[in-house]
C-alpha positions as a Markdown table, in Angstrom:
| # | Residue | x | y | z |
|---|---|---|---|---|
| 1 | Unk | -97.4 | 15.6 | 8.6 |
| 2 | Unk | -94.6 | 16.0 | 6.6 |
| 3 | Unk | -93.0 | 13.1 | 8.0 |
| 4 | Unk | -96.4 | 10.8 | 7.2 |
| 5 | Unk | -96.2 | 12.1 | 3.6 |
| 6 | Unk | -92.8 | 11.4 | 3.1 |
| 7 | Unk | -93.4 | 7.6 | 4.9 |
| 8 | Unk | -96.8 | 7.1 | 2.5 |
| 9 | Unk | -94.6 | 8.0 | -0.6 |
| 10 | Unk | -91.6 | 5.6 | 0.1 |
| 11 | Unk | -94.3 | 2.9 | 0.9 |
| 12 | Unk | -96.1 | 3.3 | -2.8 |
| 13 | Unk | -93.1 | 3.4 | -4.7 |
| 14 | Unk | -91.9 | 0.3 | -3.0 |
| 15 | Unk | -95.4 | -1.4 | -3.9 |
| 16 | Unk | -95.6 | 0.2 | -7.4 |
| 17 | Unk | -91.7 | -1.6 | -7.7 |
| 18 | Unk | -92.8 | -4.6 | -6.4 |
| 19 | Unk | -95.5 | -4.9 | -8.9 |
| 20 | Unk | -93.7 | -4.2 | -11.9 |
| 21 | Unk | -90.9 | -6.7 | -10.6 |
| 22 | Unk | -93.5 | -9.8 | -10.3 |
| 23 | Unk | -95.1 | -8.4 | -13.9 |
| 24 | Unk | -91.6 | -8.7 | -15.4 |
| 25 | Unk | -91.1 | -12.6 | -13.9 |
| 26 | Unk | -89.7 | -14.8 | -16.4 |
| 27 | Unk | -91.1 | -18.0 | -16.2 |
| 28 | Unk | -89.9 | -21.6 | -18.0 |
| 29 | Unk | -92.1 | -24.6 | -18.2 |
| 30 | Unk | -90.9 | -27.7 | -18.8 |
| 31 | Unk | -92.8 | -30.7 | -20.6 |
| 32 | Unk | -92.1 | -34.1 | -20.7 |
| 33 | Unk | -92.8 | -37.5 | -20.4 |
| 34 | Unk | -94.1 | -40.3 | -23.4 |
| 35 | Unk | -96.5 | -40.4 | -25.4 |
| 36 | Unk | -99.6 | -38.1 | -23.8 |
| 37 | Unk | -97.1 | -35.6 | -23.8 |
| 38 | Unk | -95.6 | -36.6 | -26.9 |
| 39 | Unk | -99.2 | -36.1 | -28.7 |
| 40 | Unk | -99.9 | -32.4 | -26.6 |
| 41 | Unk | -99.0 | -29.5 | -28.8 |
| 42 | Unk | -99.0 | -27.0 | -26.5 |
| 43 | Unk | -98.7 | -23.8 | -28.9 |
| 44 | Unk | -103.0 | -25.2 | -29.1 |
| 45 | Unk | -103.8 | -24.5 | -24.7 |
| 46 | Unk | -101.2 | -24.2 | -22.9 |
| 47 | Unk | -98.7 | -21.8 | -24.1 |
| 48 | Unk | -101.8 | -19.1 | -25.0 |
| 49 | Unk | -102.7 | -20.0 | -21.2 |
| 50 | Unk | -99.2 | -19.3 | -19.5 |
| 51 | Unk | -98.8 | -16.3 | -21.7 |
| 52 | Unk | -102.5 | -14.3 | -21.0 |
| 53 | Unk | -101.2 | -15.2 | -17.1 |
| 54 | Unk | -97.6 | -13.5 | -17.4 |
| 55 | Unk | -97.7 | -11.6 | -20.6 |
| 56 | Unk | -96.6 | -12.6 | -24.0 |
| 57 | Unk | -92.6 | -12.3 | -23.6 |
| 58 | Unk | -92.4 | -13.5 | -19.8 |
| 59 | Unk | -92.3 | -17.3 | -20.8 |
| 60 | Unk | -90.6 | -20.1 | -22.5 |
| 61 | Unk | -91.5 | -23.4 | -23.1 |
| 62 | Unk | -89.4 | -26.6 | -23.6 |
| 63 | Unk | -91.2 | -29.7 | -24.5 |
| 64 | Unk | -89.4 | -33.3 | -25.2 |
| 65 | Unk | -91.5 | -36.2 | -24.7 |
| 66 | Unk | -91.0 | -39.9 | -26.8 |
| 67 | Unk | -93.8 | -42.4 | -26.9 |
| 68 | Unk | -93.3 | -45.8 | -25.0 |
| 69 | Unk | -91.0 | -44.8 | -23.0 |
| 70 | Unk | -90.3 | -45.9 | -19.0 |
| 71 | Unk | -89.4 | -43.7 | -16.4 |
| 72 | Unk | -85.8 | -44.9 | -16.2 |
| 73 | Unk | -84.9 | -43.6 | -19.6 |
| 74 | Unk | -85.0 | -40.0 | -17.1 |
| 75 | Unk | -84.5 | -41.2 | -13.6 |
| 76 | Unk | -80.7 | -41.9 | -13.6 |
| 77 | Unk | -81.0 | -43.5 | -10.2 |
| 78 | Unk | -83.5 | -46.0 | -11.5 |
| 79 | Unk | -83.5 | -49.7 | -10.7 |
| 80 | Unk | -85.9 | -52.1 | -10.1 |
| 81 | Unk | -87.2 | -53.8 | -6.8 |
| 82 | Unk | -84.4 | -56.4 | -7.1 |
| 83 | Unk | -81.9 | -55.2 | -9.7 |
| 84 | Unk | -79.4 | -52.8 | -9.9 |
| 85 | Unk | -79.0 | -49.6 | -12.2 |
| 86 | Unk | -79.0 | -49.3 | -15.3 |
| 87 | Unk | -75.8 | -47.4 | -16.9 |
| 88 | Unk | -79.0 | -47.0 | -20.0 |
| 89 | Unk | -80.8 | -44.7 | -17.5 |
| 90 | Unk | -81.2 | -41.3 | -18.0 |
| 91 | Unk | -80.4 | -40.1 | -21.7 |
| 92 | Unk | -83.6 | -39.1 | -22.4 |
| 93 | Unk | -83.1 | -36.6 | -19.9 |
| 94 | Unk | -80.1 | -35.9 | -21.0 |
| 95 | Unk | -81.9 | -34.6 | -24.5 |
| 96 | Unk | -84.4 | -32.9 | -22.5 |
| 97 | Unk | -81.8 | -31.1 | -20.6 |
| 98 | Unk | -79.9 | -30.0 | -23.7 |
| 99 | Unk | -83.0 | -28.2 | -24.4 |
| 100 | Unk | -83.3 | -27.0 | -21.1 |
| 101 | Unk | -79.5 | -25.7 | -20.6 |
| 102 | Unk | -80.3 | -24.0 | -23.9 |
| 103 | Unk | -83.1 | -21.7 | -22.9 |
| 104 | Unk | -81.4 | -21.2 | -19.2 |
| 105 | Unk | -78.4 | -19.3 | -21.0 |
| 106 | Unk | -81.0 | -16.9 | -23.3 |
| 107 | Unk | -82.8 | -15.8 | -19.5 |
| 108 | Unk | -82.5 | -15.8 | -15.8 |
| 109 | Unk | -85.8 | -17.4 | -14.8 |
| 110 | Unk | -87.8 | -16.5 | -11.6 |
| 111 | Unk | -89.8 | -19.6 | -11.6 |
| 112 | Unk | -89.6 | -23.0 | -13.2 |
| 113 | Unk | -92.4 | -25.4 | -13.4 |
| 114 | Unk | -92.2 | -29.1 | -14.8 |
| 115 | Unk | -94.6 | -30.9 | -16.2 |
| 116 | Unk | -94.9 | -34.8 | -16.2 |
| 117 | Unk | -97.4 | -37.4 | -18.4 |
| 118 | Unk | -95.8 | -40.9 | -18.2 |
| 119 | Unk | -96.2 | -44.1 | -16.6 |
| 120 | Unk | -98.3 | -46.2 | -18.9 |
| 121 | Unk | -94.9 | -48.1 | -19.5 |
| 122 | Unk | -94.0 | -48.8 | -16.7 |
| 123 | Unk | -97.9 | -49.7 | -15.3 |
| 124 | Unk | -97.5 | -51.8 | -18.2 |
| 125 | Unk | -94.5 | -53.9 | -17.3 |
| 126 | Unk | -94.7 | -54.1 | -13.2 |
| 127 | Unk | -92.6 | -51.3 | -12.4 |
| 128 | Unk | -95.6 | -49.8 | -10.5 |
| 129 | Unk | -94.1 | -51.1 | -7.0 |
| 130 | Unk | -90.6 | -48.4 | -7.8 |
| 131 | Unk | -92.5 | -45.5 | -9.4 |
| 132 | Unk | -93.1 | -43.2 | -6.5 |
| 133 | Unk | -89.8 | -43.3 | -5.4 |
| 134 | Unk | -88.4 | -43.0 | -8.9 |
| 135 | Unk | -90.9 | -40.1 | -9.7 |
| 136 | Unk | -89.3 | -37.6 | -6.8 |
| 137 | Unk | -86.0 | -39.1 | -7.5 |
| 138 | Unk | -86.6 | -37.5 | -11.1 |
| 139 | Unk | -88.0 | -34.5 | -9.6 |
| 140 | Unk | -84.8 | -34.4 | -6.8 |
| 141 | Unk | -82.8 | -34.9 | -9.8 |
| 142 | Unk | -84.0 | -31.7 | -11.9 |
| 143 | Unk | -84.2 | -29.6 | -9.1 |
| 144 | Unk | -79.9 | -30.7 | -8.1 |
| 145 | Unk | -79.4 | -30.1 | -11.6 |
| 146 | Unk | -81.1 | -26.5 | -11.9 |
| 147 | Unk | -79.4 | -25.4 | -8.5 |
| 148 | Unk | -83.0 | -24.6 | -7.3 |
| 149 | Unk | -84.2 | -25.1 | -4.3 |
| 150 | Unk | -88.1 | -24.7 | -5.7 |
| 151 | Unk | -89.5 | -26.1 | -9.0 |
| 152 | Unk | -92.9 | -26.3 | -9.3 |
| 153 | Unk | -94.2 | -29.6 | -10.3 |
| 154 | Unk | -97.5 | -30.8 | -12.0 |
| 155 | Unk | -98.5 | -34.2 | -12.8 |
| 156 | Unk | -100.7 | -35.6 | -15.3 |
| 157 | Unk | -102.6 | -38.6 | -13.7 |
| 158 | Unk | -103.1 | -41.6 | -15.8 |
| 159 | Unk | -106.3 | -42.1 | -17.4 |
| 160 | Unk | -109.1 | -44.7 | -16.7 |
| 161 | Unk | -108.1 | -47.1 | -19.4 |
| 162 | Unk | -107.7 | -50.3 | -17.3 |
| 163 | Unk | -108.9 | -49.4 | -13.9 |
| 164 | Unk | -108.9 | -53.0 | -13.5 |
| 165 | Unk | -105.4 | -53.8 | -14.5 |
| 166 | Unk | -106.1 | -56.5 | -17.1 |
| 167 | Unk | -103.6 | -55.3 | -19.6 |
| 168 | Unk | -101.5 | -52.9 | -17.6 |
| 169 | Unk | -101.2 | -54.7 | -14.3 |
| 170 | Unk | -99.3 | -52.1 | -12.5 |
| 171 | Unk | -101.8 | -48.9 | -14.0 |
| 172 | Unk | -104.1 | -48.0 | -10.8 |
| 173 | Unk | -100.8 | -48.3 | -8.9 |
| 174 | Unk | -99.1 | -46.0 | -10.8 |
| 175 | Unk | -101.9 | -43.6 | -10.5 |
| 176 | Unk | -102.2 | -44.4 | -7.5 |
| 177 | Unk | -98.0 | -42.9 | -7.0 |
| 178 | Unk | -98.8 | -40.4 | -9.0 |
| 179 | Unk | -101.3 | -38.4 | -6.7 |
| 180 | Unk | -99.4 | -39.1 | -3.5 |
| 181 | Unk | -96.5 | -38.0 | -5.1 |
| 182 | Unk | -98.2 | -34.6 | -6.2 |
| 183 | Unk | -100.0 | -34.5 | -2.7 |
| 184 | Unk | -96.4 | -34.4 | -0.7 |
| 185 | Unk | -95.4 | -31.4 | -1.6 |
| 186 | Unk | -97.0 | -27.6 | -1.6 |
| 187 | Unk | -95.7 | -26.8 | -5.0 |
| 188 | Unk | -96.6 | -30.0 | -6.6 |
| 189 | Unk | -99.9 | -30.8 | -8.0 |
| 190 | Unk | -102.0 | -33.1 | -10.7 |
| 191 | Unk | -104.4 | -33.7 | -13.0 |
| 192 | Unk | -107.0 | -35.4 | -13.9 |
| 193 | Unk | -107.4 | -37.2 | -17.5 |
| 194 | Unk | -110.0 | -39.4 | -16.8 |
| 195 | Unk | -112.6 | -37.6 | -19.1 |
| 196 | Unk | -109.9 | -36.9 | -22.0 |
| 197 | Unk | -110.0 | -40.4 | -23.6 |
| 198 | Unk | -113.7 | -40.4 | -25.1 |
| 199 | Unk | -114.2 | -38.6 | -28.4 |
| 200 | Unk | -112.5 | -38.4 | -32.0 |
| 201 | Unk | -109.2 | -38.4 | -32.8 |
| 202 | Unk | -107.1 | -38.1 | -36.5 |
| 203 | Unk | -108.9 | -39.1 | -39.4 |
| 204 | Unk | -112.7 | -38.7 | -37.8 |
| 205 | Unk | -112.3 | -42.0 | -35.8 |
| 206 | Unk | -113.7 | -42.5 | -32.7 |
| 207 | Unk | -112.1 | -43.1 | -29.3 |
| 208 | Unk | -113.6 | -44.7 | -26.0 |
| 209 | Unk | -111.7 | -45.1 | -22.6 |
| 210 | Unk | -108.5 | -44.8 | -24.8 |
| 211 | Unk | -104.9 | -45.1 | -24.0 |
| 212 | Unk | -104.5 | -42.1 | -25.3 |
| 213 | Unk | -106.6 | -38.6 | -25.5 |
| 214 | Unk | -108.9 | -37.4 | -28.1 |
| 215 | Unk | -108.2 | -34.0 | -30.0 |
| 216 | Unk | -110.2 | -31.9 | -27.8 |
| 217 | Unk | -108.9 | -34.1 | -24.8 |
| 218 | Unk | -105.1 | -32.8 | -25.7 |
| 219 | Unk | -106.6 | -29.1 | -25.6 |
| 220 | Unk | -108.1 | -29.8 | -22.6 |
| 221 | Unk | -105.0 | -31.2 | -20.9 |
| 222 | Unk | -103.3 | -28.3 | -22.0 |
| 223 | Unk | -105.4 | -26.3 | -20.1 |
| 224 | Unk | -105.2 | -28.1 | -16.8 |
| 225 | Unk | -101.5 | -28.1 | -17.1 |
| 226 | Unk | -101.4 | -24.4 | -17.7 |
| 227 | Unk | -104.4 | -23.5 | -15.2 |
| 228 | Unk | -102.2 | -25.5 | -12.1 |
| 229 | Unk | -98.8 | -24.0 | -13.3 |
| 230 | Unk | -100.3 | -20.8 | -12.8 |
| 231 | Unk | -101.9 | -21.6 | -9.2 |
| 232 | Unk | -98.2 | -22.6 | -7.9 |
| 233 | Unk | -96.7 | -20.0 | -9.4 |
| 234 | Unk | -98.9 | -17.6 | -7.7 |
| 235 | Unk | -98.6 | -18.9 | -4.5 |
| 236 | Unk | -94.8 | -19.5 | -5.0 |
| 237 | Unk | -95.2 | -15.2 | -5.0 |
């Protein structure tokens, strides 16, 4: 008997421990990408998400996202079909990873999670046919540089602005790599923004399958992004 009540002790203490370790998980989410991730304020849905989830001083945020921007300008390894690299590729990841590096050295992070809204540039000028492979030769990039051998990864889909690739002749392709990208992997996932790109934006003027998101469509967003972080990060424990 005593034996049993010494076992059922051990056993609770170990739980109790274990709980109050995964409470105490530190947590960084990265953000990046152009400009639907350039226009997200995520102090508005995201951050206030993350934080009820894991508790007010259990995360940290970086965000660096530029407007117009292709995936090479991250993807070191970038080159087109027929081409060769690009000694330009890669330093706007080198700013994000400034960033990055700085928050690593404030906290030793149980998780990281990183976020990705880009491609209209490259739908827009026939890169679609390299974006898959460029997309987890970002990710394979990140995760070298982090020394980690999991990073979660979510991925904002494109929206339905030219589903019929008059403008943007590579943009259902790019969505298209986009979802089987974030489909590969157990700890990747996406979103969907197909119903952010209708309503009012700055100044009271009105949007319609936009480019870019309304106001409430960046809240929104910010929501998704947090409400599928917080999925993997779950299952990750």
């Amino acid at each position: 008997m005593k034996l049993k009540s010494i076992l059922c002790i051990v056993l609770i203490t170990l739980l109790l421990n274990s709980c109050d370790k995964k409470e105490n998980q530190q947590h960084l989410f990265i953000l990046s990408g152009q400009s639907n991730m350039a226009r997200l304020n995520p102090d508005i849905s995201f951050t206030p998400a993350v934080k009820k989830a894991f508790g007010e001083n259990n995360v940290t945020v970086v965000k660096y996202a530029l407007g117009t921007q292709p995936i090479k300008r991250w993807y070191k390894n970038w080159k087109p079909l027929d081409g060769e690299i690009d000694s330009q590729n890669g330093n706007l990841y080198d700013t994000l990873m400034v960033k990055v590096n700085k928050a690593l050295k404030t906290k030793n992070f149980d998780t990281v999670t990183f976020i990705w809204m880009q491609g209209e540039r490259d739908a827009r000028t026939n890169q679609g046919n390299v974006y898959e492979e460029s997309l987890l030769g970002l990710y394979n990039q990140l995760s070298k540089d982090l020394g980690r051998t999991v990073v979660n990864f979510v991925i904002g889909r494109l929206c339905d602005f030219d589903m019929k690739n008059e403008r943007y002749p590579d943009w259902t392709l790019v969505r298209e790599a986009q979802v089987k990208v974030a489909e590969s992997q157990p700890n990747f996932a996406w979103i969907n923004t197909d119903d952010l790109n209708d309503g009012i934006i700055r100044n009271n003027k009105e949007i319609k399958n936009d480019l870019h998101m309304s106001e409430n469509g960046y809240k929104i967003m910010g929501e998704r992004f947090a409400e599928k972080s917080v999925l993997l990060i779950k299952k990750e424990n």
